[in-house]
C-alpha positions as CSV (number, residue, x, y, z in Angstrom):
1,X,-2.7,-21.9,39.1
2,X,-2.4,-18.4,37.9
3,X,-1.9,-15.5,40.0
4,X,-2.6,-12.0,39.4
5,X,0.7,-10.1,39.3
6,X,-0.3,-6.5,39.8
7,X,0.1,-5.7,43.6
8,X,2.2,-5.7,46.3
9,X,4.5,-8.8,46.9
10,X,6.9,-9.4,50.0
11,X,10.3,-11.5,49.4
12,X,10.3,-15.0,51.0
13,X,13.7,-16.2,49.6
14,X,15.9,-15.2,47.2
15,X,18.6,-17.7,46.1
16,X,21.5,-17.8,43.4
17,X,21.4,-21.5,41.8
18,X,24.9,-23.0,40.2
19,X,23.9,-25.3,37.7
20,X,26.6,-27.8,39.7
21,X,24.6,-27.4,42.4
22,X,25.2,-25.4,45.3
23,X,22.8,-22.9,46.4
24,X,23.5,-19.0,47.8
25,X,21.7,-16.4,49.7
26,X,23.5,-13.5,48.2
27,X,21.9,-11.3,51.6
28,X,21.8,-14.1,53.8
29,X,18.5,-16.4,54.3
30,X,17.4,-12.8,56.2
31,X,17.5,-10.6,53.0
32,X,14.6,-8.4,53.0
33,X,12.6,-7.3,49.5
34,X,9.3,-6.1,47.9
35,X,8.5,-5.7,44.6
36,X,5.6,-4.0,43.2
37,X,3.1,-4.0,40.1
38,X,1.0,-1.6,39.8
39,X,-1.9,-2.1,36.6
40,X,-0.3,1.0,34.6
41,X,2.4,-1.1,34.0
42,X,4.8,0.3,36.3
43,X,6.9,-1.6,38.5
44,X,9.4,-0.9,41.4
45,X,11.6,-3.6,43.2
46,X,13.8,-3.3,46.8
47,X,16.5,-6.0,47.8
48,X,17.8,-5.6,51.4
49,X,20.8,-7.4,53.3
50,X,19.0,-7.4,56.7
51,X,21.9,-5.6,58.4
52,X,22.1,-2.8,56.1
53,X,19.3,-0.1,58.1
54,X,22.3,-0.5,60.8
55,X,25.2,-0.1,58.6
56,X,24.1,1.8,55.6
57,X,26.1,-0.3,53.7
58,X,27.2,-4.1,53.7
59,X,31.1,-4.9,52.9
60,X,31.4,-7.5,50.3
61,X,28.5,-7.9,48.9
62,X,26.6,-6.7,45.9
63,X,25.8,-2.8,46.0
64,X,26.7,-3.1,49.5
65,X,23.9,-4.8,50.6
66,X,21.0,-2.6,48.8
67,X,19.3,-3.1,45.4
68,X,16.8,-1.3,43.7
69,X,15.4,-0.3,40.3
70,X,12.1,0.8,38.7
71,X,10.4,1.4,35.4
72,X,7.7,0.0,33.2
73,X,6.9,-3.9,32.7
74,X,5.5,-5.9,30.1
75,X,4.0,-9.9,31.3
76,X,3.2,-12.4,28.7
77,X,3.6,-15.8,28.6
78,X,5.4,-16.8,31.7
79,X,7.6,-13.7,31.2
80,X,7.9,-10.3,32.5
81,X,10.3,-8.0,30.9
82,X,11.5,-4.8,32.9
83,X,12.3,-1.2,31.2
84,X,14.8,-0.1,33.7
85,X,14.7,3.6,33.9
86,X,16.2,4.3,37.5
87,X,18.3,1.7,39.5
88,X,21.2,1.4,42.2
89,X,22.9,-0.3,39.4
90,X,23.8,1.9,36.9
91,X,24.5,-0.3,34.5
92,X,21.0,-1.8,34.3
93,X,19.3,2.0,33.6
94,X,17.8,1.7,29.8
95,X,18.3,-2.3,30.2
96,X,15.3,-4.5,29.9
97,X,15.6,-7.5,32.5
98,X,14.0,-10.5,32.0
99,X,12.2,-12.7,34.8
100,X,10.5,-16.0,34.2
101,X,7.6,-15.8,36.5
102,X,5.3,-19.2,37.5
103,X,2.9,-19.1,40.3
104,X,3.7,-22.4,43.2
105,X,0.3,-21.8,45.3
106,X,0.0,-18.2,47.0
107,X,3.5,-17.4,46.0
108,X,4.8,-15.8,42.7
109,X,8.5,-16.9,41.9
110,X,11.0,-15.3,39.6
111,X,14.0,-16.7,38.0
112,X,16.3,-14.7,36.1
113,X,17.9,-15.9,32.8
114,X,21.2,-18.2,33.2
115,X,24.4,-16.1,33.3
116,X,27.3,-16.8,33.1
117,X,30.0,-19.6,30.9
118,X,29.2,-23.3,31.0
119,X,32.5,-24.0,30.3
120,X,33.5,-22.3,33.7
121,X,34.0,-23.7,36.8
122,X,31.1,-22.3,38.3
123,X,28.5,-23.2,35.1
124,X,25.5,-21.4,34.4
125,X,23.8,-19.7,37.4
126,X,19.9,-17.7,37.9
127,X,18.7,-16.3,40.7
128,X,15.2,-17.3,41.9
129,X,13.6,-15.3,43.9
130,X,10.3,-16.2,45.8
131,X,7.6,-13.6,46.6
132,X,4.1,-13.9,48.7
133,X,1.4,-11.4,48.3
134,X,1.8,-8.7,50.7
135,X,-2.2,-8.1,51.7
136,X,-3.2,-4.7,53.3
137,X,-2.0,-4.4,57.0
138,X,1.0,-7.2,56.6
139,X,3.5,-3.8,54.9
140,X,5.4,-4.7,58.6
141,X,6.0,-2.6,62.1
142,X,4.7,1.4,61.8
143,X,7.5,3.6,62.2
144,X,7.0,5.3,66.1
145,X,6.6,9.1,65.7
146,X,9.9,9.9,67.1
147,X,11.5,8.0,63.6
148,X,8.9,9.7,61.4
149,X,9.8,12.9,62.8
150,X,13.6,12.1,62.1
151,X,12.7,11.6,58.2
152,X,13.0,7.6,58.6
């Protein structure tokens, strides 16, 4: 089945696999995310450890428990290569990040090439990261007017 990929897609799950096995929810099985296609070929997407709106920041875990990053995109072929030009991560501005994208039903899933040594104990590991399309009116709770006044 092929699904479009420009729009608006909300994170069901996002994993890291070890090729020995175990699975991780680098956020928790809570983590929040969105990422977004737009048909100019611009793309944005948001990671969020559920407790960070609280804390403004997650001890001990990656970018304290916020990830973003932007830029144009390229799909062909089962793969979609991202131009980073603005990210939480500095390293990854002027990176191009690779995703392996395959449609399972209504949901879009994205892997991310293996990292890390085989030889190590840990083996290879990808993320995977699992999105369903976010139709008009599902974007989640409007802010009250008392937080839109406050900037949130």
């Amino acid at each position: 089945m092929t699904v479009a990929l420009t729009g608006v897609w909300r994170l069901v799950e996002w994993v890291k696999v070890h090729a020995a096995g175990p699975v991780e929810h680098p956020f928790t099985e809570r983590a929040q995310g969105r990422v977004l296609y737009a048909p100019q070929g611009v793309m944005a997407g948001f990671l969020m450890h559920p407790e960070w709106p609280a804390q403004g920041r997650v001890s001990g875990v990656q970018n304290d428990g916020f990830i973003a990053y932007s830029g144009r995109y390229e799909a062909h072929d089962g793969v979609i290569r991202h131009y980073v030009d603005m990210a939480t991560e500095p390293g990854w501005v002027g990176a191009v990040l690779e995703r392996y994208s395959q449609a399972e039903g209504p949901l879009l899933v994205l892997t991310t090439r293996p990292v890390g040594q085989p030889a190590s104990a840990a083996g290879w590991l990808h993320h995977r990261l699992t999105f369903r399309s976010e139709a008009p009116g599902d974007a989640g709770p409007a802010l009250p007017p008392a937080d839109l006044e406050k900037g949130g």
